[in-house]
N, C-alpha and C positions, 0 to 999 in steps of 0.2 A: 757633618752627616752622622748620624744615630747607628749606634750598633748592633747587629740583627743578635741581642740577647735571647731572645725567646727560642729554647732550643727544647723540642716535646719530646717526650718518650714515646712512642709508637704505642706503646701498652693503655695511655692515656682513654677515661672515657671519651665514647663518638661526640655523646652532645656536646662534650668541653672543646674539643677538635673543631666540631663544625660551630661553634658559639666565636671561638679565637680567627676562625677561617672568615669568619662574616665583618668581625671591627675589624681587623688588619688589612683584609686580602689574603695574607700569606698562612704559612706556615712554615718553622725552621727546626730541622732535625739534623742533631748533630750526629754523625755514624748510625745513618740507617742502616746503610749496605754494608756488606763484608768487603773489609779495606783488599783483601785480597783478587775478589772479582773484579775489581774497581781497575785494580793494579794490573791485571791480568789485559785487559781492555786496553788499558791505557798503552802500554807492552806492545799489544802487537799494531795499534794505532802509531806509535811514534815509531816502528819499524818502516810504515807504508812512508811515512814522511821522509825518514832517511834514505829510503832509499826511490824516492822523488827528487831528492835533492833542495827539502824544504829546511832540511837541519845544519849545522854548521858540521863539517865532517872529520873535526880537530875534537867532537865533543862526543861522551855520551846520548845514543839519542833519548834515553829515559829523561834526561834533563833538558830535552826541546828548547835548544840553541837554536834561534831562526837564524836560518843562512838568507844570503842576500836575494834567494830565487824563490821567498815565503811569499804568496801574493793572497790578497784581499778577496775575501769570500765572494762568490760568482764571476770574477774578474779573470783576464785571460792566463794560462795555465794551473787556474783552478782544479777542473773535471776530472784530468787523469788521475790525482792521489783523490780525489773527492771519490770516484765511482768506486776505486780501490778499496778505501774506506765503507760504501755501502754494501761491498760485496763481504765486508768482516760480520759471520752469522755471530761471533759473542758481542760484536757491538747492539746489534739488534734485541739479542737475547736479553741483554744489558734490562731492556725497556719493560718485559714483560716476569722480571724478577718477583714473587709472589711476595715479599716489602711492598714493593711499589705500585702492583696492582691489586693489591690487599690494601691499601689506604685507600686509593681512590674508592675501590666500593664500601669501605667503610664510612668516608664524607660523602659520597653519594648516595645510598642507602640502599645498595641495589646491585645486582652484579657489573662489574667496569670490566674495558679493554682497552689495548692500547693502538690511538691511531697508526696505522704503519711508515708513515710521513717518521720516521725516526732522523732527528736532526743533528749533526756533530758543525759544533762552532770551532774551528781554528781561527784564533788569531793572532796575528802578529804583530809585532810591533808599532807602534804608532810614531808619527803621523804618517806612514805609507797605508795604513790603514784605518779605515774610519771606524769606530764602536757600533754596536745594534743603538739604534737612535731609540729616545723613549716612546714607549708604545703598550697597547691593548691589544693582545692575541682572540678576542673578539670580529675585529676584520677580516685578520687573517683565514682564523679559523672554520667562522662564522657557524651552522647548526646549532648548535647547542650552546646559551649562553653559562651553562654549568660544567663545559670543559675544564678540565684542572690539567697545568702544566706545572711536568717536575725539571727541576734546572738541575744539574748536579754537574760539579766539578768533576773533571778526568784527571787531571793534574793539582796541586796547589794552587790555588787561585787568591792570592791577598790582593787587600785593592788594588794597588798599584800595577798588577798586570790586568787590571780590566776587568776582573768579577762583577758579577750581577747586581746591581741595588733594586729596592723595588719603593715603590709609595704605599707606604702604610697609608689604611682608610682611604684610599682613590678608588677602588667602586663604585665607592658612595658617590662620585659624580657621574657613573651613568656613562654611556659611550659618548667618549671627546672627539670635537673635530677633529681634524690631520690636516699636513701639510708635508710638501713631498720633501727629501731629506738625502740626506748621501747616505751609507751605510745600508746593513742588510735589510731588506722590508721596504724602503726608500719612502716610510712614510712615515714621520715625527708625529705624538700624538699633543695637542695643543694645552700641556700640562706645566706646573710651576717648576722650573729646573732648580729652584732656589727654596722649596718649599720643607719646615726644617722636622717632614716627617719620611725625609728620604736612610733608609738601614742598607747597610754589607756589613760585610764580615768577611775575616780572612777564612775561606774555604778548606779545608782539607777534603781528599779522597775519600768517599764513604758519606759525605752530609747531602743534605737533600731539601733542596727549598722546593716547595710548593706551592701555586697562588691560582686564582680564577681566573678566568679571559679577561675580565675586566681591570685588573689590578696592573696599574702605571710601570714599567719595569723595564730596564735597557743597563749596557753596558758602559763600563767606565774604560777609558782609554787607558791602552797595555803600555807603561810609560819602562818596559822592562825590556831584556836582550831576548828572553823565551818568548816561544809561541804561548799562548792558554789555548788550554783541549779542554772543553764540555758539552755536553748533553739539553737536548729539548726532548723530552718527550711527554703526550699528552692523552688525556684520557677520558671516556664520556659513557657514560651510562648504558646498557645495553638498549634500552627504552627510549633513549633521545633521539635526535633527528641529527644526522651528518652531512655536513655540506659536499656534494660532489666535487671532485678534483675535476677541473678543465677538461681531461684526456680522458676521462675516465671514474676510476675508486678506487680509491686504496693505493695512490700511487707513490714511488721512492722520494725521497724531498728533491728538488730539483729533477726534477723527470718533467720534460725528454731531455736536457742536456745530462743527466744518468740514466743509465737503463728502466728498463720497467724489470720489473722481481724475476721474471722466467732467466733472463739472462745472468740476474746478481746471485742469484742463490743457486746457481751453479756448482753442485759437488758437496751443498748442506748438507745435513745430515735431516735436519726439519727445519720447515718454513712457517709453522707455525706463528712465529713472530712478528710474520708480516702478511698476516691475514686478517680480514674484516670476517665476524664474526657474522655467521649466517642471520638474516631476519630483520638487518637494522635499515631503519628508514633513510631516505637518502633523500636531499632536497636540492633545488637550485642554492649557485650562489649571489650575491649581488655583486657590484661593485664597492671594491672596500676604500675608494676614494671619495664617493659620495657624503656631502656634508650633514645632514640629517639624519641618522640612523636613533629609529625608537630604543629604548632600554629595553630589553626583554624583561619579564620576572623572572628572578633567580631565584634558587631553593634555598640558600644562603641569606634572604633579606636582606641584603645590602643595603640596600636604599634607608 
């Protein structure tokens, strides 16, 4: 596997950013964020966990030692440290950091927001738990085929505990079949697992990958004693089209088994972070199992 080398300065010109964003897919910044906020985040997240009884209790919990009570994302004793976790307003805040919603409208050319679906991956050790299977946040996502999601580590994330890889140039094939799959999303995207333009990188706190809905990307099994703690969050142009959440708009990631926002941001100070910005269009979603789905045009020219 190929080493995610390309690491951009933020300061880089747009057109170079979006020209590197269209061949790769991605994009890889090393310490975008202040290792502090990051840290800060991290902090009071491996609090909730220790005292869930997801950490080992012999250990530091800033060093996320899974105890044997770590269980598999959406899997039973999930929700109680997960809603805890959504109800954290600097994790949220985390998403809408003026870095990272300054890039977004920088690659999209246009004012960005960020969807409020803010997503925290724990996971624990493998084989009791399965990696994010590879996939196109396109199904998921669906509206706008020019959503751009940022992955960022909470913790150190070297390969070996599972960090992200993604397929360089897999846009360019256009939305792939699926097939249903164990792990988070439960649906594998019909892509080369052996294909030798697969990149990671060992992660530190503060970097920032970035990539298009379309771009091939899943996790590596955590073959380590720690949990890894990281970030999904994603972002779409004020002007695009948002796919309706099931229940609703704008809703918590997993909601309803988490609350909807009125009960998590309980005692915030501002909710701002998990608001849908007034005026944006909102559309059906389809089924993200269906075999044929057309390629949209992207602003990116992928194709």
């Amino acid at each position: 596997m190929k080493e995610l080398t390309d690491s951009y300065d933020d300061r880089a010109d747009d057109a170079v950013l979006r020209r590197r964003l269209a061949g790769d897919g991605y994009l890889f910044f090393r310490g975008l964020l202040p290792v502090d906020v990051v840290t800060d985040v991290h902090e009071q997240l491996a609090r909730i966990l220790y005292d869930s009884d997801w950490l080992a209790r012999d250990a530091d919990p800033r060093e996320l030692v899974a105890s044997g009570r770590a269980v598999e994302e959406g899997s039973a004793g999930f929700f109680g440290a997960y809603t805890a976790i959504q109800s954290t307003q600097a994790f949220h805040e985390l998403a809408v950091r003026p870095e990272l919603i300054g890039l977004a409208g920088r690659l999209l050319g246009e004012e960005a927001f960020a969807h409020p679906a803010h997503i925290c991956r724990i996971a624990p050790p493998s084989p009791g738990a399965n990696p994010t299977p590879i996939h196109q946040d396109y199904r998921f996502i669906q509206g706008s085929v020019d959503t751009l999601t940022t992955w960022l580590p909470l913790s150190a994330a070297p390969p070996e505990i599972g960090g992200l890889r993604v397929y360089a140039g897999s846009p360019r094939l256009g939305v792939l079949p699926v097939r249903a799959s164990d792990g988070p999303g439960m649906l594998r995207a019909e892509a080369d697992e052996n294909h030798p333009e697969w990149r990671t990188t060992s992660y530190q706190p503060g970097d920032v990958l970035l990539f298009g809905s379309l771009t091939v990307h899943g996790a590596m099994p955590n073959r380590t004693k720690h949990l890894r703690l990281s970030a999904d969050f994603r972002y779409q142009a004020r002007s695009a089209p948002m796919a309706r959440d099931m229940l609703g708009t704008g809703k918590p990631h997993y909601h309803p088994d988490v609350p909807d926002f009125p009960t998590l941001t309980r005692g915030w100070t501002s909710t701002e972070s998990v608001e849908v910005p007034a005026g944006v269009n909102f559309v059906d979603r389809w089924d993200p199992r269906v075999d044929d789905v057309p390629t949209p045009q992207s602003r990116f020219a992928y194709a």
